[in-house]
N, C-alpha and C positions, 0 to 999 in steps of 0.2 A: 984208252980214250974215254970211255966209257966213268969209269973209275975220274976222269979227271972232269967230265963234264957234271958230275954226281959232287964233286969237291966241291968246284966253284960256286954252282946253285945255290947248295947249304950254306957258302960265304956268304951270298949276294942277300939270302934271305935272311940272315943272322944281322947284317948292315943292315935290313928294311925294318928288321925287329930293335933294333937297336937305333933308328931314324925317326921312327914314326912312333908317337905316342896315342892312344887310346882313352880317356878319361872315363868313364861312364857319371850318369848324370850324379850319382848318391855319395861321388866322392871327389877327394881331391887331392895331387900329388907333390908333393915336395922334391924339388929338384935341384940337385947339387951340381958344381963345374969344379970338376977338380977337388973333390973336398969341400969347396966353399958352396954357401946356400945363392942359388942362382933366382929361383922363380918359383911361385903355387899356382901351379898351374890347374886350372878351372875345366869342369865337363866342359869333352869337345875332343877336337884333333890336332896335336901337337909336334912338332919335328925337333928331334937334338941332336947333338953332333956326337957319333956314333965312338964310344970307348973315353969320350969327354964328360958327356953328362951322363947321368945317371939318374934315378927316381930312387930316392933316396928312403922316404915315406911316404904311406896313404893313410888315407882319414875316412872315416865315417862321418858323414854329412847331415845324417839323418839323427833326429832324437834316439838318444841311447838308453836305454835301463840296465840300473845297476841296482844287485840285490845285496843288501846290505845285513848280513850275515847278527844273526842275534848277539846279544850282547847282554851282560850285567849292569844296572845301572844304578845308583841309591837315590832315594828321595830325601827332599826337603827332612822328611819326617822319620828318615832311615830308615824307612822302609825297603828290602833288596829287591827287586824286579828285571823282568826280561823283555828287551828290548829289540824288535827288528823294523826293516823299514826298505822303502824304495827309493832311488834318486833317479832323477828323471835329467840329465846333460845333452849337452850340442857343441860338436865343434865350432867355434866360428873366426877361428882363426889358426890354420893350417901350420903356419912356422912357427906360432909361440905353442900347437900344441906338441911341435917336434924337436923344438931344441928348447923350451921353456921349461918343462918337466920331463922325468925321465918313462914314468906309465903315469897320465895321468888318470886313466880308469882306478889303479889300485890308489892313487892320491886321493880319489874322488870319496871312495868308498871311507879309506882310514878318514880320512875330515867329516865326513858325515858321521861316524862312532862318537867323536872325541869332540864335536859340536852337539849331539844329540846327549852323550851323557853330561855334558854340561848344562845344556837346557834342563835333562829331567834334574838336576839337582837344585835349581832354582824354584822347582814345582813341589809339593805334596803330591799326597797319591792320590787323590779323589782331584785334583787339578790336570792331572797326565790323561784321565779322562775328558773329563768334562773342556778342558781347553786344547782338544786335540789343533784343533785349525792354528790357535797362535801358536803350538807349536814347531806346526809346519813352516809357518810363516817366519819365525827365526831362526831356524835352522837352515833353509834357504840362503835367508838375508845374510848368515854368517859365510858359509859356504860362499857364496855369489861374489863376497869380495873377497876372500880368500884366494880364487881360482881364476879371478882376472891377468893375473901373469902368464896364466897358461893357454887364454887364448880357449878355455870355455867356459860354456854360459850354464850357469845352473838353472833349469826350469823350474821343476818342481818336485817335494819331498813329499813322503808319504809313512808316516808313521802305522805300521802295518798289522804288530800284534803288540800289547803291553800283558803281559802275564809275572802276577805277582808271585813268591813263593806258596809252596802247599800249606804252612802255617800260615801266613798272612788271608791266602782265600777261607780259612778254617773261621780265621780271627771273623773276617770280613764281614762272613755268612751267620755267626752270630752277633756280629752288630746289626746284621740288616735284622735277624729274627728279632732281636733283642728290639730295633725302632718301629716293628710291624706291630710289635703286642703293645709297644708306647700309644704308636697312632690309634689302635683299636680301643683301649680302655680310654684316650681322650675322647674318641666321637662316642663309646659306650656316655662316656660322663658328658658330654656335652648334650645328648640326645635328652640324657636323666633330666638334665636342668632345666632343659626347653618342654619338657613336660610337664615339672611342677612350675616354671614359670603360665605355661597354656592353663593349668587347671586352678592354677592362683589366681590368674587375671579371669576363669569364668568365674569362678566363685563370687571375686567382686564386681562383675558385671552382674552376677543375678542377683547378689544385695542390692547392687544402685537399681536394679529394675523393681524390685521389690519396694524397695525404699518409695522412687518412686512414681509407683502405682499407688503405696497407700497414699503419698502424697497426695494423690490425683484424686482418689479417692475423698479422701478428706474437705480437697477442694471444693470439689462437689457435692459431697454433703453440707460444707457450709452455707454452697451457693443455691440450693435445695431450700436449706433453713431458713437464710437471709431471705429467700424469693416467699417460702410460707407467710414470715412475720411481715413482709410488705404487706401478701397478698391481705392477710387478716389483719394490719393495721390501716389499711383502704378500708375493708368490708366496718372496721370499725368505725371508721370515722363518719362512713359513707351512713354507718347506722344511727350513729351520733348527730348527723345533720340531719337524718328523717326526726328523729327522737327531739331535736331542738326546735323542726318547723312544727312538727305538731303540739310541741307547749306552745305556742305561740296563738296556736289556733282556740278558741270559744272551746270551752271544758276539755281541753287537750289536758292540762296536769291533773284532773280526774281521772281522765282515762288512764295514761301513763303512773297513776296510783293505783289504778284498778288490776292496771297488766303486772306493776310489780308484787301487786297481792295474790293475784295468781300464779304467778311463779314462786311465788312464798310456798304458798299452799304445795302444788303442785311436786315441791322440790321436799318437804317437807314428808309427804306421804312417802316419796319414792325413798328417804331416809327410815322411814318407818319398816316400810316392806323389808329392806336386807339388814336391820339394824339387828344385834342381839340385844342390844339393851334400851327399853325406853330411855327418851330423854325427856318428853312432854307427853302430855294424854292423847291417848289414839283419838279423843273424840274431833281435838283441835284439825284434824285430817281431813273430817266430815264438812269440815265447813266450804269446802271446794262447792257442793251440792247445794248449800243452804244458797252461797253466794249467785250460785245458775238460777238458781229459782225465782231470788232476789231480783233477779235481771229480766229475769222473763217476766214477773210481775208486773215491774217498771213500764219495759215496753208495753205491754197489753193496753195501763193505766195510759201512757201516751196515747198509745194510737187509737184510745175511746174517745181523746178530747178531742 
């Protein structure tokens, strides 16, 4: 009895597991009748008809990562390198990814090889650097339509390690040393240049300062001279007008005969003192004295009448 109520149970519970469907929310299950594709059924709680339906496949619903296993790839420049990388997928359609392809994870990965060494061949090596991003970018875009049959979506690539061979890094690292001692003797010689250019341009700075300063110089001495020869061609004139009102005056050209006979004399002695050689008689000198005496006479004789 025992033994048959222990049977039934396990029937009854086998029909509940085979009734009732369970989804969890991260995926989704593909459901056959008979063989044939019935329904995708969606997180949640689902009933089938027990030894009819089946769950045929499940699905990861959530973004997947796939590691995409290095690889060899040539460049533009044949150059040989090593290539690995990430792909980033999502199912989003449940029946094209169960009856569309047969695994699409390992589809994923060989398409992402076989589009990536295609890319790098379109690249140089110094471009598989320096344009990581567009290459991500196409590699993607090719993928992404490729993988439309199957019902997933390509998110996104990631180009993860580029390693060139041990000769190429060898090569590399003497070109980079080889452009470091390039750029170093150019700033050496550039720096050269800029200092005989700085010391060429004082140079001619303190010529033009020189220059002119004497100019200024000059100026000013003329402006000096010019301002004397006024000064003295006033003083002269100005002596010239005394020297003309007083001819004009009662025994003024007397006088003005008298003052240039004194300055005869006068001029005459002072030739005599530093001369070495006579030119006239010392006595002619003397006549300065006769001529005061002369004068003083005169007066005296005036001022008795």
């Amino acid at each position: 009895m025992l033994a048959t109520l222990t049977f039934i149970f396990l029937g009854l519970l086998f029909i509940v597991v085979k009734l009732v469907l369970i989804v969890p929310m991260k995926e989704v299950c593909i459901v056959e009748r008979l063989g044939k594709f019935r329904a995708t059924m969606q997180p949640g709680l689902h009933f089938l008809i027990p030894f009819i339906d089946r769950v045929a496949y499940r699905h990861e619903t959530r973004e997947q990562v796939l590691d995409i296993p290095s690889q060899s790839c040539i460049s533009r420049d044949n150059i040989q390198i090593e290539v690995d990388g990430l792909v980033y997928i999502q199912v989003m359609d449940g029946a094209k990814a169960s009856y569309g392809i047969e695994d699409y994870r390992r589809a994923c990965v060989n398409l992402a090889q076989t589009t990536m060494r295609s890319e790098i061949g379109k690249l140089k090596l110094g471009q598989t650097f320096s344009e990581r991003d567009t290459l991500n970018e196409t590699i993607v875009s090719e993928i992404d339509k490729a993988s439309d049959p199957w019902g997933i979506k390509m998110l996104r690539y990631e180009v993860r390690n580029i390693t060139p061979s041990a000769n190429v890094i060898q090569t590399l690292e003497k070109q980079m040393e080889a452009e470091r001692r390039k750029r170093a003797e150019i700033t050496l010689a550039q720096a050269e240049k800029e200092s005989t250019i700085n010391l060429s341009e004082g140079e001619r700075q303190e010529a033009i300062n020189i220059s002119e300063g004497d100019k200024q110089r000059q100026i000013n001495e003329a402006h000096g001279f010019a301002k004397e020869i006024e000064i003295l061609t006033e003083a002269t004139a100005e002596g010239m007008n005394l020297i003309a009102k007083a001819a004009i005056s009662p025994s003024g050209d007397k006088a003005i005969k008298m003052r240039l006979l004194e300055q005869f004399i006068k001029q005459t002695a002072s030739i005599l003192k530093t001369a070495d050689v006579s030119i006239m008689p010392v006595e002619i000198a003397k006549l300065e004295g006769f001529f005061e005496g002369m004068d003083k006479v005169t007066q005296t004789v005036q001022g008795a009448k």
